[in-house]
N, C-alpha and C positions, 0 to 999 in steps of 0.2 A: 504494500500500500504506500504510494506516495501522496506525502503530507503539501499540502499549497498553503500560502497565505501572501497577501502582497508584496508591500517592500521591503526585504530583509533588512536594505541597510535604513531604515526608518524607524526613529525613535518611537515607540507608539507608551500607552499605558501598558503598566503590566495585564497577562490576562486572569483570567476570575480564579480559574482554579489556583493558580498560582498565587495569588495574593491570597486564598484560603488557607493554603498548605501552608506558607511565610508567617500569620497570624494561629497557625496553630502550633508549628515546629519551632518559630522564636520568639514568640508572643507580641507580634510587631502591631502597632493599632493600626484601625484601616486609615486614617487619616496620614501615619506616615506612608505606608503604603501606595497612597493616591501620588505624592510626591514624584515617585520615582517613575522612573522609565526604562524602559528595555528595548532589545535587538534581539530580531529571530529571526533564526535560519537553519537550514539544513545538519543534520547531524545524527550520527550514530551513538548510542551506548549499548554494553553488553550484543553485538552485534544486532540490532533492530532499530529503524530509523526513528526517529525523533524530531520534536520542533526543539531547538537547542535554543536557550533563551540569557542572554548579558545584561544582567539588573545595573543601572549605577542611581546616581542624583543630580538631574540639573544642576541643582542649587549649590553643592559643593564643587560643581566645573565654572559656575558662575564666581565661586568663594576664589579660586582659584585662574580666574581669568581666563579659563579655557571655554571652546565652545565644541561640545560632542554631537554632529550631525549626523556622523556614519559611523557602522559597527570599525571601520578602520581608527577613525578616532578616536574612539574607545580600547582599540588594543594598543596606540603608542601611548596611553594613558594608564597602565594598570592598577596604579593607585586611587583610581576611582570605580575598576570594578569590584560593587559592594555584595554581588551572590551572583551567582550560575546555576542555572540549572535547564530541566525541560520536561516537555510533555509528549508522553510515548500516544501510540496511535488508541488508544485504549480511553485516552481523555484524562490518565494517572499523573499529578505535575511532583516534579522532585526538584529542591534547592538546597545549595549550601553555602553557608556563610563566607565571602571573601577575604572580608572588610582586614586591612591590615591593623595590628594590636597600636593603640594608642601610643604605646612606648615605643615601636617602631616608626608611629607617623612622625613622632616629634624628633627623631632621630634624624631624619629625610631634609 
């Protein structure tokens, strides 16, 4: 089964399932949740294709004088990817936490 959806490299909202799984797995509120933005595109886990999904924050690229239009921007960025994850064909989403440790930001 091949997964479609529009512009990969297009910032969009996160999708629903995902911001469920985020507020249940990290206890995130939905109001931070709505903040954020992500990048989706093709990808495999455990060999089965997936919607592969790059969480960051406007607002910290904005904190930081950068501006993230395209998933390429976001990878010469890593410091602003704050979770990864995706959703298998089945509609199941999985994320994991990025975000680098405070002690390490302020090192940077």
């Amino acid at each position: 089964m091949r997964l479609h959806w529009r512009n990969e490299n297009e910032a969009k909202r996160l999708p629903r399932t995902i911001q469920e799984y985020m507020r249940r797995r990290f206890g995130l509120l939905p109001e931070y949740l709505e903040l954020l933005r992500c990048f989706e595109y093709e990808g495999r886990v455990n060999d089965k294709q997936v919607r592969r999904i790059s969480i960051f924050s406007p607002n910290k690229a904005r904190e930081q004088e950068l501006l993230i239009k395209t998933r390429q921007d976001l990878e010469q960025h890593p410091e602003l990817l704050f979770y990864e994850g995706y959703i298998d064909s089945q509609g199941n989403a999985y994320a994991a936490d990025r975000r680098m440790p405070s002690s390490r930001l302020k090192a940077a």
